[in-house]
VOGUTOR-170920 format. One record per residue (C-alpha): residue number from 1; residue in one letter; z, y, x. Coordinates in nm, 2 decimals, always signed. Layout:
ATOM   num   residuo       zz       yy       xx
ATOM   NUM         A        Z        Y        X
...
//
This chain:
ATOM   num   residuo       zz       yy       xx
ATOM     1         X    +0.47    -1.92    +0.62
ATOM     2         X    +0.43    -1.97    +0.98
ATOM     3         X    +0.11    -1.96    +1.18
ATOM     4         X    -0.03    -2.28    +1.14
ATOM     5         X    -0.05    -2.26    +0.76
ATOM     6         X    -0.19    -1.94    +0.69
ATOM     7         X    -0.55    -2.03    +0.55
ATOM     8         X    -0.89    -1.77    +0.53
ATOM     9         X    -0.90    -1.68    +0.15
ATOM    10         X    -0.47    -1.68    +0.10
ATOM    11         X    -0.39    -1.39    -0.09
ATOM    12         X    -0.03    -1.19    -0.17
ATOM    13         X    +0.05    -0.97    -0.42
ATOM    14         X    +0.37    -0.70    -0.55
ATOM    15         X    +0.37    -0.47    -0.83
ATOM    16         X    +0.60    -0.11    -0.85
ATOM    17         X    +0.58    +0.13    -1.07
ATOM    18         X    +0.67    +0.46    -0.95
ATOM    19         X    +0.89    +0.72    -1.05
ATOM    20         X    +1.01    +1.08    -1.03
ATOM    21         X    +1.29    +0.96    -0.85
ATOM    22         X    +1.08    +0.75    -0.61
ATOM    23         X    +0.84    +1.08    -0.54
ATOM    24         X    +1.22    +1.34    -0.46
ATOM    25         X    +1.31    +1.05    -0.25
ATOM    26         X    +0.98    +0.98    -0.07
ATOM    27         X    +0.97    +1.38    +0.01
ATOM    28         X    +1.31    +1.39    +0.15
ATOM    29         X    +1.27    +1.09    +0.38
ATOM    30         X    +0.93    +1.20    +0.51
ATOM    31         X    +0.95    +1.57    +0.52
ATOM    32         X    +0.64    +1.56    +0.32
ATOM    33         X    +0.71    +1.84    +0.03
ATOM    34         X    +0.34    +1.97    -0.02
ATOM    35         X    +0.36    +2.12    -0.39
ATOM    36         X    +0.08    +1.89    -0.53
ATOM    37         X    +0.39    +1.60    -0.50
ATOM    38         X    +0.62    +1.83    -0.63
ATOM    39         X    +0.55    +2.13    -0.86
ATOM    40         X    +0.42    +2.08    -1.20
ATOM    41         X    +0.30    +2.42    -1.20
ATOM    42         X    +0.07    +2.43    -0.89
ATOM    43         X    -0.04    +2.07    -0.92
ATOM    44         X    -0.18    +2.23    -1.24
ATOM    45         X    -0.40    +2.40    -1.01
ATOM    46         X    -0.56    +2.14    -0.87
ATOM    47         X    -0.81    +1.93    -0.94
ATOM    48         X    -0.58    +1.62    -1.04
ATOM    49         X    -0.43    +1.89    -1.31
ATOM    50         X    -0.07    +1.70    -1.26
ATOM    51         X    +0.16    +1.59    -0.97
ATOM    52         X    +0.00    +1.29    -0.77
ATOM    53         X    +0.18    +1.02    -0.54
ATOM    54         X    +0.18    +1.06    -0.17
ATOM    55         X    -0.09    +0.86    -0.04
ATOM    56         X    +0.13    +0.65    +0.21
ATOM    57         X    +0.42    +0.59    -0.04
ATOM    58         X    +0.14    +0.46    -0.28
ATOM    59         X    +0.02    +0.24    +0.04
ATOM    60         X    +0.36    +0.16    +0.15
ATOM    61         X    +0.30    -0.16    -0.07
ATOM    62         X    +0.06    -0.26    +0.14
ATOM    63         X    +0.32    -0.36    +0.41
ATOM    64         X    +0.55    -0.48    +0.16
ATOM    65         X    +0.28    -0.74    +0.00
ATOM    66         X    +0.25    -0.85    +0.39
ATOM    67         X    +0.57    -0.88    +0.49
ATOM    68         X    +0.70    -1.03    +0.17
ATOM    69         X    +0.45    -1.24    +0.04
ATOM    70         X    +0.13    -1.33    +0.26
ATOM    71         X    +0.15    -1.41    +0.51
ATOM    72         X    +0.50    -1.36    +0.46
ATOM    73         X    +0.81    -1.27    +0.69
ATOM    74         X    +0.78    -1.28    +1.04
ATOM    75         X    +0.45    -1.05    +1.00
ATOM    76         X    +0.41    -0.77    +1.26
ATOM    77         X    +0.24    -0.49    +1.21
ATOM    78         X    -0.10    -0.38    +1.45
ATOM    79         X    -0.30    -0.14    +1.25
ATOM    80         X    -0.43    -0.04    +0.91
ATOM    81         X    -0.74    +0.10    +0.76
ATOM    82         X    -0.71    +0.31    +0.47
ATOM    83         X    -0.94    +0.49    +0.25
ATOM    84         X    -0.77    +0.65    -0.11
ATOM    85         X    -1.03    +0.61    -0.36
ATOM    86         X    -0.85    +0.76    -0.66
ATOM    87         X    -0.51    +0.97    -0.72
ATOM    88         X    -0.16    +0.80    -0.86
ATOM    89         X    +0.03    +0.95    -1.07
ATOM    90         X    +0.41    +0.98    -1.16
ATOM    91         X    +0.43    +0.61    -1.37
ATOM    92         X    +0.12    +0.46    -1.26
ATOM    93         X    +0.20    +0.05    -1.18
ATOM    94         X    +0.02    -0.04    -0.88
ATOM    95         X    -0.07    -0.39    -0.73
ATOM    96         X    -0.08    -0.43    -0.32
ATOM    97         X    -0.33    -0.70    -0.25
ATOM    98         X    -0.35    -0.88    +0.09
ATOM    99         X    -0.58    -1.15    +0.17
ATOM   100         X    -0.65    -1.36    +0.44
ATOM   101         X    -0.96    -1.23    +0.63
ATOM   102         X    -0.96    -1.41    +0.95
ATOM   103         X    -0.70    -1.57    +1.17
ATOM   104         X    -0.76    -1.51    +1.55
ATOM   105         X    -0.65    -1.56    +1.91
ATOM   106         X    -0.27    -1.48    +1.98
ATOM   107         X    -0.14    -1.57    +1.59
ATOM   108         X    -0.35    -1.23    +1.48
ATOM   109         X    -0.43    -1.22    +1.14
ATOM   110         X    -0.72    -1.02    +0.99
ATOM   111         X    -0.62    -0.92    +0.58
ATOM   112         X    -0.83    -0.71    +0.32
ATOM   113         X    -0.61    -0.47    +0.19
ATOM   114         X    -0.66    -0.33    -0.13
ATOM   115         X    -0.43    -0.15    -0.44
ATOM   116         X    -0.49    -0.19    -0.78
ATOM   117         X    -0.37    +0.07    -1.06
ATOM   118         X    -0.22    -0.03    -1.39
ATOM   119         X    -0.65    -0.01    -1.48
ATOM   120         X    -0.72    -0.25    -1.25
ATOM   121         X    -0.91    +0.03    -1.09
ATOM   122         X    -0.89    +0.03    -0.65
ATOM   123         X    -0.65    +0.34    -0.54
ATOM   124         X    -0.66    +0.23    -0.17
ATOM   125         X    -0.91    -0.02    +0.03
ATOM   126         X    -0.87    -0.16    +0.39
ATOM   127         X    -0.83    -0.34    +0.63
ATOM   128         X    -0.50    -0.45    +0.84
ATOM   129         X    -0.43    -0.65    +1.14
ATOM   130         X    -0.10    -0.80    +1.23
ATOM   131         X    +0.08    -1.03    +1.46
ATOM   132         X    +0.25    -1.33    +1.31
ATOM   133         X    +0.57    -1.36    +1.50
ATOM   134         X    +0.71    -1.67    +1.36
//
């Protein structure tokens, strides 16, 4: 959608569930192979008792909500806010959902951020701010 029409209140949503496969792939790409990702065993250890999600794969559908549904392609990226409120797990199906906070000077957009496990439950709140470019 372009500028004009984006309205206060909009919202965008995408749903993925995640997999083993997603979590080996995630580690290898970002280097990030802490053992609470990876090893049954240690994760045991923890307070979560099994393997969690990285916390920026999980909010990686943050930025695919916004740049595929509101406000849509076109969307740059300024900052984000983010504050993980409860662990995903291996299988966990999570919602991204963006809504229109505020639109303001130079085609900046204001969104709530927030995703949603399989429970309804909020995994990750916030807040981003992006350009729209077209």
């Amino acid at each position: 959608m372009k500028f004009e029409e984006i309205e206060v209140g909009q919202v965008g949503e995408l749903s993925k569930t995640f997999t083993e496969r997603d979590i080996e792939q995630f580690a290898e790409l970002s280097l990030d192979t802490n053992p609470v990702h990876l090893d049954e065993a240690y994760a045991a250890t923890t307070p979560f008792r099994k393997r969690i999600v990285h916390g920026v794969l999980s909010a990686s559908l943050i930025s695919a909500a916004l740049a595929t549904r509101c406000p849509g392609p076109g969307s740059l990226y300024l900052s984000q806010e983010l504050s993980f409120t409860k662990p995903v797990f291996i299988g966990d199906t999570l919602t991204a959902r963006v809504k229109v906070l505020e639109k303001l000077p130079k085609r900046t957009v204001v969104m709530e951020t927030t995703v949603l496990n399989q429970a309804g439950e909020a995994v990750i709140t916030g807040k981003a701010t992006l350009r729209k470019l077209g």
